[in-house]
C-alpha positions as CSV (number, residue, x, y, z in Angstrom):
1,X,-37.0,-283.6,-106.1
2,X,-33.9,-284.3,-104.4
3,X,-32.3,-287.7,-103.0
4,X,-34.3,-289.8,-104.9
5,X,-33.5,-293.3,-103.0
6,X,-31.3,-295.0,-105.1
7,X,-30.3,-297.5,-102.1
8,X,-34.3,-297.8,-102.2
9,X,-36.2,-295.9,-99.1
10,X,-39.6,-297.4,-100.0
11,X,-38.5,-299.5,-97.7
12,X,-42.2,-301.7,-97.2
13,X,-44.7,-300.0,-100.0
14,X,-47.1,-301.9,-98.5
15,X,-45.4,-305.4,-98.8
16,X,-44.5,-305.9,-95.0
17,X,-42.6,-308.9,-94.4
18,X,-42.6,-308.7,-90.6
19,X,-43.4,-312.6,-89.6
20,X,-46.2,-312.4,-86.5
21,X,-48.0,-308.8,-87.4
22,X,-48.9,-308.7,-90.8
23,X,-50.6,-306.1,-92.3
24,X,-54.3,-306.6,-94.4
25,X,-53.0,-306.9,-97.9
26,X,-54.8,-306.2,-100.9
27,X,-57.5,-308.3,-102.5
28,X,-57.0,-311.3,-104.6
29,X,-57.0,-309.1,-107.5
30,X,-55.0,-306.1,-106.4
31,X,-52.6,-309.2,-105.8
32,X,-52.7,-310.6,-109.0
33,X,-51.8,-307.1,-110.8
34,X,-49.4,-306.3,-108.5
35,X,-47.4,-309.9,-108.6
36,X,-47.6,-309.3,-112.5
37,X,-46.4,-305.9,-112.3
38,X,-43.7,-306.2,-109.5
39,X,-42.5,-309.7,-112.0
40,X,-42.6,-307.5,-115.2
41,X,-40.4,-304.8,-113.5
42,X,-37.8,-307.4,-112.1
43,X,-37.6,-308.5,-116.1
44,X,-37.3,-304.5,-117.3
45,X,-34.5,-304.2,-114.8
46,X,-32.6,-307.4,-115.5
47,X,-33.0,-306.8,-119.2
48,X,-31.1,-303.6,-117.9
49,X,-28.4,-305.1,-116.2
50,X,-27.7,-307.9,-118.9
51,X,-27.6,-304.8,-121.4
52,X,-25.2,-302.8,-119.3
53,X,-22.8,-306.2,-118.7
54,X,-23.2,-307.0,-123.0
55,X,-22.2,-303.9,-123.8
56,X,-19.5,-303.5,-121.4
57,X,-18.2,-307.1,-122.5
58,X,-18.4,-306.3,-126.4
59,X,-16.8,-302.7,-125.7
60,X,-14.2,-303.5,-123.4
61,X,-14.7,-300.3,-121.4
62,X,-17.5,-298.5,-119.1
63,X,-17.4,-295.1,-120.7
64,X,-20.8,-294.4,-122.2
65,X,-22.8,-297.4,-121.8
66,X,-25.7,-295.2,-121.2
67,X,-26.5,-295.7,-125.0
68,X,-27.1,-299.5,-124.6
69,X,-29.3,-299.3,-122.0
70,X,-31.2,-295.7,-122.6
71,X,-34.9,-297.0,-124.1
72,X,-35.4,-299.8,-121.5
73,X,-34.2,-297.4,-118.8
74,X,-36.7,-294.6,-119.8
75,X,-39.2,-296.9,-120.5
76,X,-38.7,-299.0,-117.1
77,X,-38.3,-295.9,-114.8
78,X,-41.2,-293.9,-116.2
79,X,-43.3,-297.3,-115.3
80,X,-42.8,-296.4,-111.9
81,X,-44.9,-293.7,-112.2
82,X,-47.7,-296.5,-111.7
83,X,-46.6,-297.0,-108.1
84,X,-48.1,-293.2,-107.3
85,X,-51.1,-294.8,-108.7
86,X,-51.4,-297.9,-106.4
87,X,-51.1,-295.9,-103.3
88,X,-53.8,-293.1,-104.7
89,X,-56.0,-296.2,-105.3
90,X,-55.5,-297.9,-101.9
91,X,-54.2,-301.0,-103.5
92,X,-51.0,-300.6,-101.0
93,X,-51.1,-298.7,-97.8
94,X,-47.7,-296.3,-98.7
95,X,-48.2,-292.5,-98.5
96,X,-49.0,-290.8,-101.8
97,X,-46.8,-287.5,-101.0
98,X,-43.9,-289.8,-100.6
99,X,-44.5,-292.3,-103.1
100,X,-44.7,-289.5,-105.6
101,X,-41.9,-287.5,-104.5
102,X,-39.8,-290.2,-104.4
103,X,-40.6,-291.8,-108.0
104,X,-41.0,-288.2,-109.5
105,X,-37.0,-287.4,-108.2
106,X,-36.2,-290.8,-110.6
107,X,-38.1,-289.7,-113.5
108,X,-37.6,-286.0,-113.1
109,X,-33.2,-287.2,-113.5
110,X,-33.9,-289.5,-116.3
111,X,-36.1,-287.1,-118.4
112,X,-35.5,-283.3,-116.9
113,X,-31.8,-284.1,-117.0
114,X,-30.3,-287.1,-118.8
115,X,-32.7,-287.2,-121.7
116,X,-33.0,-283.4,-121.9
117,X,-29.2,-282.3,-121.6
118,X,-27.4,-284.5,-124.1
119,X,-24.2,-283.8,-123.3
120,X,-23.7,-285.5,-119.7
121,X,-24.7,-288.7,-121.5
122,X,-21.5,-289.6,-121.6
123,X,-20.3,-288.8,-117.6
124,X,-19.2,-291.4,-116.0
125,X,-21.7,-290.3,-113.0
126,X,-24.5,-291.7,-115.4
127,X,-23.4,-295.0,-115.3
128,X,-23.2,-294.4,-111.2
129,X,-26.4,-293.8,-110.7
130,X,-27.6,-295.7,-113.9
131,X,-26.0,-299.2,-112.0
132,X,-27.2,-298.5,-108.5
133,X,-30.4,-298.0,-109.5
134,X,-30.1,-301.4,-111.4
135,X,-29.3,-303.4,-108.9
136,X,-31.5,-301.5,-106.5
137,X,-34.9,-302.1,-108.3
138,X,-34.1,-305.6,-109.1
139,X,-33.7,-306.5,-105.4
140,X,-36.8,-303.9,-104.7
141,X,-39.6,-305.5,-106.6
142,X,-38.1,-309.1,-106.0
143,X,-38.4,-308.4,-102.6
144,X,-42.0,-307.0,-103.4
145,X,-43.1,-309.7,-105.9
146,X,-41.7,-313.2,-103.4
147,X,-43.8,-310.8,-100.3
148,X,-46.9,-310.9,-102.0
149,X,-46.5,-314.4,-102.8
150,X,-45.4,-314.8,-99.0
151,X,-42.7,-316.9,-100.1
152,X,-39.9,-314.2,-99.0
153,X,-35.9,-315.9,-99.1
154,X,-34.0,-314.3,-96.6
155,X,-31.3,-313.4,-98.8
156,X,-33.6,-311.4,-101.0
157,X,-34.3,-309.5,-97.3
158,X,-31.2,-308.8,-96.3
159,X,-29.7,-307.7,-100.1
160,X,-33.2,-305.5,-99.6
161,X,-32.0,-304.0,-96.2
162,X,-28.4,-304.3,-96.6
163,X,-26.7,-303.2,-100.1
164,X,-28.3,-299.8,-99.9
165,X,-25.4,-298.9,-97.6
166,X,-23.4,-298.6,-100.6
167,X,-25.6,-298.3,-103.4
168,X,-27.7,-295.4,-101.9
169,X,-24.5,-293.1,-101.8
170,X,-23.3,-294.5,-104.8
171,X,-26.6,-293.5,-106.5
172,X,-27.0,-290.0,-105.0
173,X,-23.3,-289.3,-106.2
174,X,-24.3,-290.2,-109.6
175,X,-26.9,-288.1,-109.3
176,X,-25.5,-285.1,-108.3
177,X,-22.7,-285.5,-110.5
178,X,-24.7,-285.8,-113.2
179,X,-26.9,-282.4,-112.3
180,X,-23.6,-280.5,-111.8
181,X,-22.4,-281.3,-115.6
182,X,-25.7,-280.6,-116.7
183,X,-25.3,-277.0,-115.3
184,X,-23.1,-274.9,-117.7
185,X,-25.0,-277.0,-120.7
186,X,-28.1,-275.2,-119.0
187,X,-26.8,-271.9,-118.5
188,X,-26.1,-271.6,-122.1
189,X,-28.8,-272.6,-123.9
190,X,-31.5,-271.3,-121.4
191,X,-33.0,-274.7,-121.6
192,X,-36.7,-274.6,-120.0
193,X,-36.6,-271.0,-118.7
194,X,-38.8,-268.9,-119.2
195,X,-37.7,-264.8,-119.1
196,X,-39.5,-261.7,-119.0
197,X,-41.0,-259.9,-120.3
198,X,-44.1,-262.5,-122.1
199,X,-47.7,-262.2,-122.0
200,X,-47.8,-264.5,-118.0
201,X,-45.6,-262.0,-116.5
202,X,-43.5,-265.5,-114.9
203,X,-40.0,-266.3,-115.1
204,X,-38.3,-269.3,-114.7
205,X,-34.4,-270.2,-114.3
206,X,-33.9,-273.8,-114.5
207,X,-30.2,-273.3,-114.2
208,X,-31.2,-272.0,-110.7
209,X,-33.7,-274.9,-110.4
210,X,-31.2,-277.4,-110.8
211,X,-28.9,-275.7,-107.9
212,X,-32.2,-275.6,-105.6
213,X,-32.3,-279.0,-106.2
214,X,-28.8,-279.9,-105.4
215,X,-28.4,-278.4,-102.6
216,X,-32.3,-279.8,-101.5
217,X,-30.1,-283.6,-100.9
218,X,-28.2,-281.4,-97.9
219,X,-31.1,-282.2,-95.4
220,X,-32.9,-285.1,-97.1
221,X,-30.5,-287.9,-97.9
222,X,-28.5,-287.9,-94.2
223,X,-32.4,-288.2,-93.2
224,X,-33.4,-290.9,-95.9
225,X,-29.9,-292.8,-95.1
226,X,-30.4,-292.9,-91.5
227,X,-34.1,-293.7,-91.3
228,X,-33.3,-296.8,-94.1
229,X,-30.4,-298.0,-91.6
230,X,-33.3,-297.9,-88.4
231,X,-35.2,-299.9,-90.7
232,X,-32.6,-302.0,-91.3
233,X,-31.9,-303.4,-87.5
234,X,-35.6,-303.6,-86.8
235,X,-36.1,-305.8,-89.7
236,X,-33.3,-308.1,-89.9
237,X,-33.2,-308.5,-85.9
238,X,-36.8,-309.1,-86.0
239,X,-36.4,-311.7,-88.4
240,X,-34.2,-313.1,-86.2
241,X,-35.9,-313.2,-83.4
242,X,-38.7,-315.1,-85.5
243,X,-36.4,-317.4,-86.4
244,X,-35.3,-319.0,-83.0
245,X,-38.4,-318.5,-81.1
246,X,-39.7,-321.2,-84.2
């Protein structure tokens, strides 16, 4: 569940833009549904963003701004879930495992811990991980949408492979921050656990869970970060190299 990609490791998802070796790409209709879908979720995340900026604007602070933004950000982060769904049809050529863990980390923080623990709506960290995730998925299905169209601007490419160098940190603080204020909140009113004795002879601590989990971004995001930043130079210098040898 842990280091969900807030800087955006998904880093293709099946929309390569690597000039001379393309990849097959999906069928005129896979392409179709995922141009509108990819489009639709650039609007859900700029409605987002102008929501965050309004209600920063007409408060004339940051502090809780979660509240203007909370039904478009549950409703435009659990849409993600369809991305598992592509990959499990073949539609784009990304793993499953990692698609899924990836989008499940996302909504697992919005609903397991945002929605669930009421009290951390009003950290600061939420509006951390809340505004890199923003401006991450904006960039992210551009990128996506102006790929499939193969009509790519370079600026979009380089936002795609260069802002998560900040905003991947930036999110994955949020995130953790936000989980560690959620703890005592869990602790006290035993939310999701499950204790003995009952009739399945299973117990669960989600206190416990949520320190597995925070400790889980140890290994993963230096892993995540580093892989993003290969990524990064074998792109962008690619793209490069396309560019004078045209």
């Amino acid at each position: 569940m842990a280091a969900s990609g807030s800087g955006g490791s998904r880093a293709d998802n099946g929309y390569s833009s690597l000039p001379p070796r393309r990849r097959k790409g999906p069928g005129a209709l896979a392409t179709a549904y995922l141009v509108i879908y990819n489009v639709v979720m650039t609007a859900g995340w700029l409605v987002i963003a102008v929501g965050l900026v309004r209600a920063y604007l007409a408060k004339g602070s940051y502090h809780s701004l979660y509240y203007s933004i909370e039904k478009p950000l549950k409703f435009f982060q659990t849409g993600a879930l369809l991305e598992i769904l592509h990959c499990a049809f073949g539609i784009v050529p990304s793993s499953v495992v990692l698609t899924a863990f990836q989008v499940m980390s996302r909504v697992f923080l919005t609903w397991a811990v945002t929605h669930s623990v009421k009290e951390v709506q009003t950290e600061d960290s939420v509006l951390l991980f809340v505004v890199a995730w923003t401006i991450t998925e904006i960039i992210r299905y551009s990128f996506y949408t102006f790929s499939l169209l193969n009509h790519l601007p370079y600026l979009i490419k380089w936002a795609r492979y260069t802002l998560f160098i900040v905003l991947y940190p930036m999110g994955v603080s949020g995130e953790l921050l936000t989980i560690y204020a959620a703890l005592p909140f869990v602790r006290q009113s035993g939310l999701y656990s499950i204790s003995l004795p009952n009739k399945y002879n299973f117990s669960f601590d989600y206190y416990t869970f949520l320190i597995l989990v925070m400790i889980s971004y140890i290994p993963i995001f230096p892993q995540l970060y580093f892989h993003m930043l290969h990524q990064r130079r074998k792109v962008l210098s690619h793209t490069e190299e396309y560019k004078k040898s045209e």
